[in-house]
MDTraj code that builds the backbone (N, CA, C; nanometers):
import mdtraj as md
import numpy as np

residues = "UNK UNK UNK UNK UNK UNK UNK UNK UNK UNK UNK UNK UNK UNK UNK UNK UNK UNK UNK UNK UNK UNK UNK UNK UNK UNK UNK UNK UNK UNK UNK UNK UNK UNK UNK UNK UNK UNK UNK UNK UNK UNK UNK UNK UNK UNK UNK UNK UNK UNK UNK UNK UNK UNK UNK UNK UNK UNK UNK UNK UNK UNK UNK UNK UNK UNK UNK UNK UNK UNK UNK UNK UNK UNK UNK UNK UNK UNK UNK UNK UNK UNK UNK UNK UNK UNK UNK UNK UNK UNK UNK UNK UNK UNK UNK UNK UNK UNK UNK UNK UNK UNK UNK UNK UNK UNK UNK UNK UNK UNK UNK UNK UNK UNK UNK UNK UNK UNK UNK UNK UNK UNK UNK UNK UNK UNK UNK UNK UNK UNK UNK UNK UNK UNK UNK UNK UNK UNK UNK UNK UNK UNK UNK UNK UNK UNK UNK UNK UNK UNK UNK UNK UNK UNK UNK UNK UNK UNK UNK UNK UNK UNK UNK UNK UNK UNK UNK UNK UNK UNK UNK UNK UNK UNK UNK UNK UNK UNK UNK UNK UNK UNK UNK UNK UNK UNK UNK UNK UNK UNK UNK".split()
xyz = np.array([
    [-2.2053, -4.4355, -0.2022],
    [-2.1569, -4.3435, -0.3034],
    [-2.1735, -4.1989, -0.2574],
    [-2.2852, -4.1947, -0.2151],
    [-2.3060, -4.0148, -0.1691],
    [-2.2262, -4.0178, -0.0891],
    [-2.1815, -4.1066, 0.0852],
    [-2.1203, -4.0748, 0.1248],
    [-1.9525, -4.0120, 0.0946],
    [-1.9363, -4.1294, 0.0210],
    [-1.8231, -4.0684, -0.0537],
    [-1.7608, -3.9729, -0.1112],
    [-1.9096, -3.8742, -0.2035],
    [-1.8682, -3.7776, -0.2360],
    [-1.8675, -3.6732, -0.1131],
    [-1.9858, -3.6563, -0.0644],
    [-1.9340, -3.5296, 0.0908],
    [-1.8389, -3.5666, 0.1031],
    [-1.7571, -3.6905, 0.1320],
    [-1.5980, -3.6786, 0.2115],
    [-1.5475, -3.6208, 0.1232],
    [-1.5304, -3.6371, -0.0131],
    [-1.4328, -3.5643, -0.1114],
    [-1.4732, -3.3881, -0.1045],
    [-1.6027, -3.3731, -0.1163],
    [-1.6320, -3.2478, -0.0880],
    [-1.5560, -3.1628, 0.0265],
    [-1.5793, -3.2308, 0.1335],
    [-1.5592, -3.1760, 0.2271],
    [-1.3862, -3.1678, 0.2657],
    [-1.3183, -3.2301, 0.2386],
    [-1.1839, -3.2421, 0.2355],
    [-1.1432, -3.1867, 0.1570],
    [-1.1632, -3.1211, -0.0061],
    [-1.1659, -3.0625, -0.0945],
    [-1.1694, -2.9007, -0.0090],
    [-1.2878, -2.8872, 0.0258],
    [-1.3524, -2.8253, 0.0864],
    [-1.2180, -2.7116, 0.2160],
    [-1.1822, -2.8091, 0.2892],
    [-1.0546, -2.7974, 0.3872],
    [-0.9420, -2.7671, 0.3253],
    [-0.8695, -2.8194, 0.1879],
    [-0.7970, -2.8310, 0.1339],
    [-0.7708, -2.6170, 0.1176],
    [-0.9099, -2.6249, 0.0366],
    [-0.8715, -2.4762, -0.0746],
    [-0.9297, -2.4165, 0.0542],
    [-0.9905, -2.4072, 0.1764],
    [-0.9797, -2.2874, 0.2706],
    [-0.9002, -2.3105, 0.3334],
    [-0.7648, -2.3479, 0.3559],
    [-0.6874, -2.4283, 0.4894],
    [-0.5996, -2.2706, 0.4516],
    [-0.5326, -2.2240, 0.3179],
    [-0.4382, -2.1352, 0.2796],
    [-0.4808, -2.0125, 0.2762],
    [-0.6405, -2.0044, 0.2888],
    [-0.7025, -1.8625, 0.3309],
    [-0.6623, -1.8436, 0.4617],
    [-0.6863, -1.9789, 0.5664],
    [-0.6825, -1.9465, 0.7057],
    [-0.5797, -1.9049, 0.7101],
    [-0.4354, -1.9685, 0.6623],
    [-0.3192, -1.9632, 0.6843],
    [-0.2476, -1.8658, 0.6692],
    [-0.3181, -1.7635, 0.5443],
    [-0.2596, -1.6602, 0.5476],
    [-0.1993, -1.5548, 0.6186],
    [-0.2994, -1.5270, 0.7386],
    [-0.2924, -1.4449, 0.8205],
    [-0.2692, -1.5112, 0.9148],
    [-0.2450, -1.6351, 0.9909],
    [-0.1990, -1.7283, 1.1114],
    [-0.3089, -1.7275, 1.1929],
    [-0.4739, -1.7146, 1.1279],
    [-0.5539, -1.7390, 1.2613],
    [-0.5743, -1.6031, 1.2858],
    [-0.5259, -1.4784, 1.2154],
    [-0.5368, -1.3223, 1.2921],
    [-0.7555, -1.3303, 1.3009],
    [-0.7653, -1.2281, 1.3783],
    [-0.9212, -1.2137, 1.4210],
    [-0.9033, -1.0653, 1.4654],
    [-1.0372, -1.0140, 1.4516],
    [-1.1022, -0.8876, 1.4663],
    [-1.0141, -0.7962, 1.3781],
    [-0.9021, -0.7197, 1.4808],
    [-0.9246, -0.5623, 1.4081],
    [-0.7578, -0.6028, 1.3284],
    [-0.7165, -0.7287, 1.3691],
    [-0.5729, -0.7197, 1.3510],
    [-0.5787, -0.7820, 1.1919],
    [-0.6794, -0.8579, 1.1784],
    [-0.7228, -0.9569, 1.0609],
    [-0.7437, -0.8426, 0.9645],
    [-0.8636, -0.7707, 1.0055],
    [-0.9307, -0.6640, 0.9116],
    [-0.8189, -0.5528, 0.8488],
    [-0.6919, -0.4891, 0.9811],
    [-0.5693, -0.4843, 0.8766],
    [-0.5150, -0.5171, 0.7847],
    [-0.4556, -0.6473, 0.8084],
    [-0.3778, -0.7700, 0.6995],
    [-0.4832, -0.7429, 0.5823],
    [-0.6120, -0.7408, 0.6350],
    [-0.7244, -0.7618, 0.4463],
    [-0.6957, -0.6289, 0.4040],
    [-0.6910, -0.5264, 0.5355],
    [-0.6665, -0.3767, 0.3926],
    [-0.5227, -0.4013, 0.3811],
    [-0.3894, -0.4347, 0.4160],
    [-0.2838, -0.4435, 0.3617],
    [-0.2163, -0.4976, 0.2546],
    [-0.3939, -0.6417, 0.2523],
    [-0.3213, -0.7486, 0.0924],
    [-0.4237, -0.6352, 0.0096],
    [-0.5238, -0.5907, 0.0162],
    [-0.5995, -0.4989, -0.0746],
    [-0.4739, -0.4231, -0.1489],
    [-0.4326, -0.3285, -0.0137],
    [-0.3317, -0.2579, -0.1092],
    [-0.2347, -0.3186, -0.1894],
    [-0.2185, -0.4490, -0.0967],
    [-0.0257, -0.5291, -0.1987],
    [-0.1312, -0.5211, -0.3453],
    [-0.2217, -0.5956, -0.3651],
    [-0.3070, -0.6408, -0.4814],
    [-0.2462, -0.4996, -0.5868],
    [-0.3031, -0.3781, -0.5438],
    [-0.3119, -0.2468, -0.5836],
    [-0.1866, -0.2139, -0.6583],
    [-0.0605, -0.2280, -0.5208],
    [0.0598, -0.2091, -0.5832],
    [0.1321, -0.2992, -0.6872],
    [0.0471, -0.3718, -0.6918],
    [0.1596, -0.5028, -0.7581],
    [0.0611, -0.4984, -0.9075],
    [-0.0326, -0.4358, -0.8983],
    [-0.0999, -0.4370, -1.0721],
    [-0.0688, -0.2735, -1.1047],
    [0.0231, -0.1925, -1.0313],
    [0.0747, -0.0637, -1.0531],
    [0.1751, -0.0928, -1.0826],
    [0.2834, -0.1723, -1.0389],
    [0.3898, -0.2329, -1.0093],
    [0.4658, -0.2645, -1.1401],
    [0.3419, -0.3819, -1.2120],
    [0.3378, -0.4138, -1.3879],
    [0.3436, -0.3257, -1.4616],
    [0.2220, -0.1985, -1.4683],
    [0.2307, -0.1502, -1.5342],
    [0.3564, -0.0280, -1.5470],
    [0.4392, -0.0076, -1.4548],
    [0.5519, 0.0634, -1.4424],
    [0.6788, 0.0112, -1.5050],
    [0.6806, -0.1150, -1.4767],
    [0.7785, -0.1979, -1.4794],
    [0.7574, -0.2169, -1.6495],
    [0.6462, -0.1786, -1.7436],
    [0.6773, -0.2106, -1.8434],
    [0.6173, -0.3882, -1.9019],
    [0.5713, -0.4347, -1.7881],
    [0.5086, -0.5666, -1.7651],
    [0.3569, -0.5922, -1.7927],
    [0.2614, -0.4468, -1.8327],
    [0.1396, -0.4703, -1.8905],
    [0.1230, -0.3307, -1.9193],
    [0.0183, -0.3344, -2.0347],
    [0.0555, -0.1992, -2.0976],
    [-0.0217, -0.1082, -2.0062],
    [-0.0051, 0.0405, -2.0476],
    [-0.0096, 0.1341, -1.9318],
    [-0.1941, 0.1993, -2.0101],
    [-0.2413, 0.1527, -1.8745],
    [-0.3901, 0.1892, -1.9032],
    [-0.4332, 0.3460, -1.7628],
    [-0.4707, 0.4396, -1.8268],
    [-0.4945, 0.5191, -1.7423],
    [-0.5998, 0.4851, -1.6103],
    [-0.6807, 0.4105, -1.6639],
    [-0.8112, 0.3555, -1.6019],
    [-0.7596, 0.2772, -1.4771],
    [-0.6873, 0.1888, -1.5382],
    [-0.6449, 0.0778, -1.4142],
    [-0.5494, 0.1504, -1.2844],
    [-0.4489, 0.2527, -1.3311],
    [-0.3908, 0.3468, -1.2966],
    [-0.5242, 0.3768, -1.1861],
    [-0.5853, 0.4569, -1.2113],
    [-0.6922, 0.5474, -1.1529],
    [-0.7920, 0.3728, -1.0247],
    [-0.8200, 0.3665, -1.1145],
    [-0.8703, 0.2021, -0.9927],
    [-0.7741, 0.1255, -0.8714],
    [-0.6400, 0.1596, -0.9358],
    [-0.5762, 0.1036, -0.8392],
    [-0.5765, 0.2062, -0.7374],
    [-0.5118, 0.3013, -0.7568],
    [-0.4851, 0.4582, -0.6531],
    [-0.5912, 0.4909, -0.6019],
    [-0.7329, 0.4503, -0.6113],
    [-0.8306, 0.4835, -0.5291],
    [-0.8897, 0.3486, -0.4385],
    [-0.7891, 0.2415, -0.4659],
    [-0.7635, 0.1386, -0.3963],
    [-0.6738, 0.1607, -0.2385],
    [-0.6367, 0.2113, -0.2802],
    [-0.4727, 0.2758, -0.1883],
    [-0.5377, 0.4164, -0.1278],
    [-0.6009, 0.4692, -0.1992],
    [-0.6465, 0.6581, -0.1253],
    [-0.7185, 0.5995, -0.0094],
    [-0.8557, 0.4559, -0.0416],
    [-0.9431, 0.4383, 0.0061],
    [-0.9098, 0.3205, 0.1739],
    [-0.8368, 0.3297, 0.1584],
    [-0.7691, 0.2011, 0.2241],
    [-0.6494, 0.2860, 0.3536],
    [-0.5901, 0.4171, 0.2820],
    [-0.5126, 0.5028, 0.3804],
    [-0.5428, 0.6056, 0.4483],
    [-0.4917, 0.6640, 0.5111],
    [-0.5294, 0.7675, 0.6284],
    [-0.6093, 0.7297, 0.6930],
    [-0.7122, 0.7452, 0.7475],
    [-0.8011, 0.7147, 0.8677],
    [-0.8306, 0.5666, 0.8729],
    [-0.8382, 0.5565, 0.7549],
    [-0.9133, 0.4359, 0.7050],
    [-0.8134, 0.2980, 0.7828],
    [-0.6866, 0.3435, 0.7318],
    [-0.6013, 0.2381, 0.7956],
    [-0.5759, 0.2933, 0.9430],
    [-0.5698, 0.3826, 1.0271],
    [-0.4983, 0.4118, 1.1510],
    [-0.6130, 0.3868, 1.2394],
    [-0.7382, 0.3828, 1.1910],
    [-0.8880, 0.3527, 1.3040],
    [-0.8107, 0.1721, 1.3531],
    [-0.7485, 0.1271, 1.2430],
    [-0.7266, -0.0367, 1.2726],
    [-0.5780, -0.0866, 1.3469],
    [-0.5342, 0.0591, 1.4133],
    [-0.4402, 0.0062, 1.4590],
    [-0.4569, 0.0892, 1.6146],
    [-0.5711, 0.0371, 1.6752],
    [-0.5682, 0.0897, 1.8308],
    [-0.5139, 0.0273, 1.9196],
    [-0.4751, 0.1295, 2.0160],
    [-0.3098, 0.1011, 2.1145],
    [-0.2948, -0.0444, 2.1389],
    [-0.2305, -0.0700, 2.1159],
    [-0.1190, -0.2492, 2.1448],
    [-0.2065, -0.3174, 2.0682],
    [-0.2720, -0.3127, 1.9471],
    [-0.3170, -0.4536, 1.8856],
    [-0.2292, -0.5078, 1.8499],
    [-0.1453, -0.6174, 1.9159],
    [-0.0252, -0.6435, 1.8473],
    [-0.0784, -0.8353, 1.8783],
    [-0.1729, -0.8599, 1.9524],
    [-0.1975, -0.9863, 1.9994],
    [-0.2322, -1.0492, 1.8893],
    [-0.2053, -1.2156, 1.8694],
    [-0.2170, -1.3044, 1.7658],
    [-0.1329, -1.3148, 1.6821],
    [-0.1352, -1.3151, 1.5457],
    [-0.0383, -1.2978, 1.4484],
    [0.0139, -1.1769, 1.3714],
    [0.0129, -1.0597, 1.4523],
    [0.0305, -0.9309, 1.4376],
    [0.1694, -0.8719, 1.3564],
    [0.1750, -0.8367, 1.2800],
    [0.3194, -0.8274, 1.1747],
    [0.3294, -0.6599, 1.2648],
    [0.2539, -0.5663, 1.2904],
    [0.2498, -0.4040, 1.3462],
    [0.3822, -0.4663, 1.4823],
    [0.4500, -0.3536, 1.4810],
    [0.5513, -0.3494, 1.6370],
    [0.4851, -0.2155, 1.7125],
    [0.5443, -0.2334, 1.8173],
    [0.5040, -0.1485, 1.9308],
    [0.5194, -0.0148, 1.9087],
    [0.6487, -0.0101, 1.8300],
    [0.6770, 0.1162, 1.7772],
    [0.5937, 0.2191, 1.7251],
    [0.4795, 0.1583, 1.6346],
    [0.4443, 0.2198, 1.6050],
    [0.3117, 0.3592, 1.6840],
    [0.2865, 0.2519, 1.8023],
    [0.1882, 0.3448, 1.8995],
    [0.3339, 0.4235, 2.0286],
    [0.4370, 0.4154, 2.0042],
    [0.5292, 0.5147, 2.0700],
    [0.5672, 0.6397, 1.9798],
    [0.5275, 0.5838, 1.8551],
    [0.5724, 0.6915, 1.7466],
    [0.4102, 0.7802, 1.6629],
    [0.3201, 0.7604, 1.7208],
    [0.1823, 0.7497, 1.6504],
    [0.1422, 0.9298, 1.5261],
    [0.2182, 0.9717, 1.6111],
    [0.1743, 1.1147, 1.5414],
    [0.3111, 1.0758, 1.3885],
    [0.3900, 1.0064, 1.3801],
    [0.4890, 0.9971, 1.2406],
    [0.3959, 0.8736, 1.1605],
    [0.3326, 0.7895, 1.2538],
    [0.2893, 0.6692, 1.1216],
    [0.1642, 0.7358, 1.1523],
    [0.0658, 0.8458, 1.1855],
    [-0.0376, 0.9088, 1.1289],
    [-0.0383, 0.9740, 1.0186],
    [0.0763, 1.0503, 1.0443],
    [0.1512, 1.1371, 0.9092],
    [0.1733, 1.0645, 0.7635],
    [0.2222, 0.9639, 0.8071],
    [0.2251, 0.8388, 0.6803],
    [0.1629, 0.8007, 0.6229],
    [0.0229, 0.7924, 0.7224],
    [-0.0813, 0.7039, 0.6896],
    [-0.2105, 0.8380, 0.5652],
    [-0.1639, 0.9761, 0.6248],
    [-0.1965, 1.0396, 0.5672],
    [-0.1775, 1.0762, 0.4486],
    [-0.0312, 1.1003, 0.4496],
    [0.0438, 1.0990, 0.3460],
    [0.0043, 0.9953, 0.2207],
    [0.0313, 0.8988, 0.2764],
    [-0.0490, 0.7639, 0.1916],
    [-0.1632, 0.8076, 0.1029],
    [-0.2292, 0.8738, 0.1574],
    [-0.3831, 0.8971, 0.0818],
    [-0.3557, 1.0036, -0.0125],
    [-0.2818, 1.1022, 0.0224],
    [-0.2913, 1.2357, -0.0717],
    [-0.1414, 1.1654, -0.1520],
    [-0.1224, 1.0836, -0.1657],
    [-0.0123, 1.0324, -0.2950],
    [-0.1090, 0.9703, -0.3880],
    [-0.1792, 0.8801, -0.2975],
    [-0.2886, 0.8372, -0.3984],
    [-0.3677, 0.9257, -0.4835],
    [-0.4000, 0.9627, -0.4241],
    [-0.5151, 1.0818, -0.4804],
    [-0.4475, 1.1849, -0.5676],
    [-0.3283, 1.1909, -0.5635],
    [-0.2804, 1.2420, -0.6473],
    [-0.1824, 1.1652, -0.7955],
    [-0.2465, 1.0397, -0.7362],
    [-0.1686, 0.9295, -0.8757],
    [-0.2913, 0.9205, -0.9624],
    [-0.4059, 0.9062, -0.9021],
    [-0.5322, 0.9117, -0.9357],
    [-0.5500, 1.0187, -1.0536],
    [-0.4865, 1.1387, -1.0138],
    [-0.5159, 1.2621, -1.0707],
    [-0.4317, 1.2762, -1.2064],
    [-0.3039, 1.2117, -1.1949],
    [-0.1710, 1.1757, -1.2398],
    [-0.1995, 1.0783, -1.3973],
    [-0.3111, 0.9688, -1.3410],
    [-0.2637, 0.8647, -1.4130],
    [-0.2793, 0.8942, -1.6138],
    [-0.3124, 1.0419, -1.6738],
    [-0.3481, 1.0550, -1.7811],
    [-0.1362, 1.1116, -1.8041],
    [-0.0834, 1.1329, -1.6753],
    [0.0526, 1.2075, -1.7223],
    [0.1579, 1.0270, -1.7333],
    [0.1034, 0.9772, -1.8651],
    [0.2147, 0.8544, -1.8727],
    [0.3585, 0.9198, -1.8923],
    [0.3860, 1.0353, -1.8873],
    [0.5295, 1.0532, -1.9894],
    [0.6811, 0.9619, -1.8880],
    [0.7191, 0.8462, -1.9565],
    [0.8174, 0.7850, -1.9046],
    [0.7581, 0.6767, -1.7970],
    [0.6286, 0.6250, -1.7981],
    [0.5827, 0.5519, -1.7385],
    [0.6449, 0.3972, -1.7317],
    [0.7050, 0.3685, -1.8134],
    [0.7672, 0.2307, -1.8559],
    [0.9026, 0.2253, -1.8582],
    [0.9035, 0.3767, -1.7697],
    [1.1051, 0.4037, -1.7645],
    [1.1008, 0.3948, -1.6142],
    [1.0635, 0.2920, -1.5369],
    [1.0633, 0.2926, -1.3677],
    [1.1884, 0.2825, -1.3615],
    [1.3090, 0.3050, -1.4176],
    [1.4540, 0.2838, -1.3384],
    [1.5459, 0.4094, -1.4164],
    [1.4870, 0.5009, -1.4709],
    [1.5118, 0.6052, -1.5612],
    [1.5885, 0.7318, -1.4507],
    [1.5405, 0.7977, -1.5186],
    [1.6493, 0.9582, -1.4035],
    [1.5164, 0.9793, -1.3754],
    [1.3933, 1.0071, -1.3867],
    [1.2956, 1.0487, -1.3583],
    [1.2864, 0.9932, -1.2037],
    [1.2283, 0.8099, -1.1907],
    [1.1980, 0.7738, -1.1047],
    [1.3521, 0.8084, -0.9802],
    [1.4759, 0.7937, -1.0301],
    [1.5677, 0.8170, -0.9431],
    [1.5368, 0.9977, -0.8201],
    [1.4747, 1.0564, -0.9451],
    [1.4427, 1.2061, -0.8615],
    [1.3950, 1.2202, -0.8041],
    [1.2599, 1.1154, -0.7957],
    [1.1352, 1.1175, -0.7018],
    [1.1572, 1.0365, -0.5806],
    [1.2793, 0.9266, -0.6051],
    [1.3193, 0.8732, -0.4882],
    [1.3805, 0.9426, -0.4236],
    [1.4948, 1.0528, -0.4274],
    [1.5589, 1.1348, -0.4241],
    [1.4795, 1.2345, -0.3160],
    [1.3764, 1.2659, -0.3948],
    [1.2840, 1.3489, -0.3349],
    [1.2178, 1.2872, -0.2052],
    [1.1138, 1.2096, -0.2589],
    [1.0414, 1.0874, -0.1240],
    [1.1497, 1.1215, -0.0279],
    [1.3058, 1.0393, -0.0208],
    [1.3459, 1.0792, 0.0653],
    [1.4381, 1.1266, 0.1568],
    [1.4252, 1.2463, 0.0742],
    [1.4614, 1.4206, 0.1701],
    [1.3495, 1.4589, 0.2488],
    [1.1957, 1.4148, 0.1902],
    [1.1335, 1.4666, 0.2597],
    [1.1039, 1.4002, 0.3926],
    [1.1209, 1.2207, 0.3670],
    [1.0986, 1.1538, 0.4909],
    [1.2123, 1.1651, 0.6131],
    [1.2987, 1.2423, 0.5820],
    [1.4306, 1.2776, 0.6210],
    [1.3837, 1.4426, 0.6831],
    [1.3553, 1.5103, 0.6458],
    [1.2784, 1.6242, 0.7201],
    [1.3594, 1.7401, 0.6307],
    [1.4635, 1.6676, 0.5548],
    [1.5105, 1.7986, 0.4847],
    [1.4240, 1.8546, 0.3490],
    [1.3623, 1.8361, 0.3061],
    [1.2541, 1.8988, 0.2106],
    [1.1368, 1.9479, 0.2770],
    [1.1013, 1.9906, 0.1444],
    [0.9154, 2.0653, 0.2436],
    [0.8080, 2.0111, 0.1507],
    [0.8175, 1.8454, 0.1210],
    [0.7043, 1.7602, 0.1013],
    [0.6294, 1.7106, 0.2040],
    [0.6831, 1.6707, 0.2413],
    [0.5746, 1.6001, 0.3623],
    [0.5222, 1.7022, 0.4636],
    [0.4223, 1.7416, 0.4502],
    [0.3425, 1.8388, 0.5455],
    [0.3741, 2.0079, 0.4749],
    [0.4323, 2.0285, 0.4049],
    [0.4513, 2.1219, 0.2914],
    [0.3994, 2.1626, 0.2219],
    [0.4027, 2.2808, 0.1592],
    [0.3054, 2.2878, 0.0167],
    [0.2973, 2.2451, -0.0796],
    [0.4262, 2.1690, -0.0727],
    [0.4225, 2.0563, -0.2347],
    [0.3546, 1.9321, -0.2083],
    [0.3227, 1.9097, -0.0438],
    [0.2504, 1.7725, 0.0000],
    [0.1265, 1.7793, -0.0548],
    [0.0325, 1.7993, -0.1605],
    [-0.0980, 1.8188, -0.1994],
    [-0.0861, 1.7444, -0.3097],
    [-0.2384, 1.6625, -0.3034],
    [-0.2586, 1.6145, -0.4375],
    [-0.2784, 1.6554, -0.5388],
    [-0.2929, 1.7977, -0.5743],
    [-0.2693, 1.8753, -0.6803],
    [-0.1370, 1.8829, -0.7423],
    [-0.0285, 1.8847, -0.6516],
    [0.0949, 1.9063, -0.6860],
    [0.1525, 1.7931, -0.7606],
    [0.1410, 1.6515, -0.6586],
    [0.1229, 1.5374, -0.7175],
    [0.0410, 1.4901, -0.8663],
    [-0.0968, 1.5676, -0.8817],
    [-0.1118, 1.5561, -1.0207],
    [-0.1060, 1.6118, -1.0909],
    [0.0164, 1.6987, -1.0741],
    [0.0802, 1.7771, -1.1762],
    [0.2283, 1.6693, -1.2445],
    [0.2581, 1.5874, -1.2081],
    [0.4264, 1.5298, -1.2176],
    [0.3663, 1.3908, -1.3267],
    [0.4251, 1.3364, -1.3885],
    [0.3960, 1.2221, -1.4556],
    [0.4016, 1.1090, -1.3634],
    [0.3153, 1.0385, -1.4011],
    [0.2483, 0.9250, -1.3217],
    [0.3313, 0.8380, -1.2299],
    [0.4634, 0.8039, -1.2945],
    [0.5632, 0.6879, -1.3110],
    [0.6277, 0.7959, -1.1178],
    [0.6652, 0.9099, -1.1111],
    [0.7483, 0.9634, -1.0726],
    [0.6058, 0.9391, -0.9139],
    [0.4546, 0.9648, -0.9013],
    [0.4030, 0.9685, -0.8010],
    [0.4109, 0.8710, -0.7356],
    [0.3951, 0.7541, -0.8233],
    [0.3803, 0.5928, -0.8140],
    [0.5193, 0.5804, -0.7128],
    [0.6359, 0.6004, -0.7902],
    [0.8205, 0.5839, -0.6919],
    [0.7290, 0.6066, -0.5126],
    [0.7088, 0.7761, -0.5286],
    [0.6951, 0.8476, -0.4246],
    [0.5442, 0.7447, -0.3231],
    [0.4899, 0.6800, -0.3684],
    [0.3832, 0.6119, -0.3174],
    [0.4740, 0.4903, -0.2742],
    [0.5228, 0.4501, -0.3190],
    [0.5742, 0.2875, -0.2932],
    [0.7271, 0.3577, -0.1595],
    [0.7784, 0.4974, -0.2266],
    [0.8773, 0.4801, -0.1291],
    [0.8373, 0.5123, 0.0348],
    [0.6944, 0.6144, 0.0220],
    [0.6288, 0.5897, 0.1722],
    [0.5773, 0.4815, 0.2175],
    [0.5291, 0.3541, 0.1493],
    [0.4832, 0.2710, 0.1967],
    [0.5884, 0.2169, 0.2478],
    [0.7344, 0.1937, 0.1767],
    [0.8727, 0.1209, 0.2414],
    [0.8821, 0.2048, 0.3845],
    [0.8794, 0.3064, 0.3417],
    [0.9054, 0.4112, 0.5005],
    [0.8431, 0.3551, 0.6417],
    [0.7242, 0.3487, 0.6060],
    [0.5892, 0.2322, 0.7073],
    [0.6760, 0.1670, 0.7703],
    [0.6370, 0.0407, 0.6422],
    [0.6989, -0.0896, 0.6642],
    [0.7911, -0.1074, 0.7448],
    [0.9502, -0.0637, 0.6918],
    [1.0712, -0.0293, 0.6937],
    [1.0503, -0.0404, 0.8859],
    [0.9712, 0.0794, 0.9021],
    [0.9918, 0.1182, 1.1041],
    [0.8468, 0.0249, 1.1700],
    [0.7477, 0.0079, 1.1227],
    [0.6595, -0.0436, 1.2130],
    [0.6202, -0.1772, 1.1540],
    [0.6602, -0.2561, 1.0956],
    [0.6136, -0.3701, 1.0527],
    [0.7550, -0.4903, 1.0617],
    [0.6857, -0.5804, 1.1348],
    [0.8044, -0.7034, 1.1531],
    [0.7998, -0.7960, 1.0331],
    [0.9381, -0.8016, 0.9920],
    [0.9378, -0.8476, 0.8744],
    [0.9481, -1.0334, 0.8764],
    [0.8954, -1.0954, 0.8310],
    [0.9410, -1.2725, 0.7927],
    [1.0522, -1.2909, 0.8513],
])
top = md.Topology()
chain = top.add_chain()
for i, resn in enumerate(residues, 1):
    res = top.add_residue(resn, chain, resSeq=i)
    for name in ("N", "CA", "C"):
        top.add_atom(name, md.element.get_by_symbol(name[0]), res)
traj = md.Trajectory(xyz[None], top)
């Protein structure tokens, strides 16, 4: 009988860690420790995501927890984990991105002072539950002219998290998700 149960244990056991392993394909060291700050952030965006979308009600708090999820997780924090060619194992990063390093530093920076300024943001709900409104269209608009080089956000004086927590919440959030597409979009191999 005991034996029996360890086997169930233990196969049990294999069962519910087999889809942890799987997640990441086996990734190890610095390439793994990415992927964990990258699902950190998906986690982040996707309970920001709800509350934009009108899908859970809009709590300033959670607002503020998530964006210091994302502040804490970008700029240095993420670019220490991408040293030259870690691309070995199950690596989603392309090469591109260490030929291009001073634009996905910029990003990665950028990243943080959006946060930090959603953070600052999250008491300005006005139109928070209007994510497809004229508001969010402006900030996409905006995001990107600036990732385009024709505005003077990115590396600008409007690039500050002050400026950012001056705008209602809904409109920083666009501008956060549309730099993260920007990332993605050039240095990340997609499925």
């Amino acid at each position: 009988m005991l034996r029996k149960t360890l086997t169930v244990l233990v196969l049990s056991s294999a069962v519910i860690a087999a889809p942890m392993v799987q997640a990441h394909g086996g990734a190890k060291g610095v390439v793994k420790e990415r992927m964990d700050l990258m699902d950190d952030m998906k986690g982040a965006i996707k309970t920001l995501s709800a509350i934009y979308k009108g899908e859970r009600a809009y709590d300033a708090e959670i607002v503020r927890k998530a964006a210091l999820v994302i502040r804490n997780h970008s700029g240095d924090a993420m670019t220490r984990l991408f040293p030259k060619n870690s691309i070995h194992g199950p690596s989603e990063a392309k090469p591109l991105i260490w030929q291009e390093w001073e634009r996905f530093e910029k990003l990665a920076k950028r990243q943080q002072v959006i946060s930090q300024g959603l953070h600052d943001a999250a008491e300005n709900q006005q139109g928070a539950a209007q994510a497809n409104g004229h508001m969010m269209g402006s900030a996409g608009m905006m995001g990107q002219k600036s990732m385009m080089g024709g505005g003077h956000m990115m590396g600008g004086e409007m690039d500050s998290a002050e400026h950012y927590a001056a705008m209602p919440s809904n409109m920083v959030f666009k501008m956060l998700t549309d730099n993260c597409s920007s990332c993605h979009t050039r240095y990340r191999v997609e499925d």
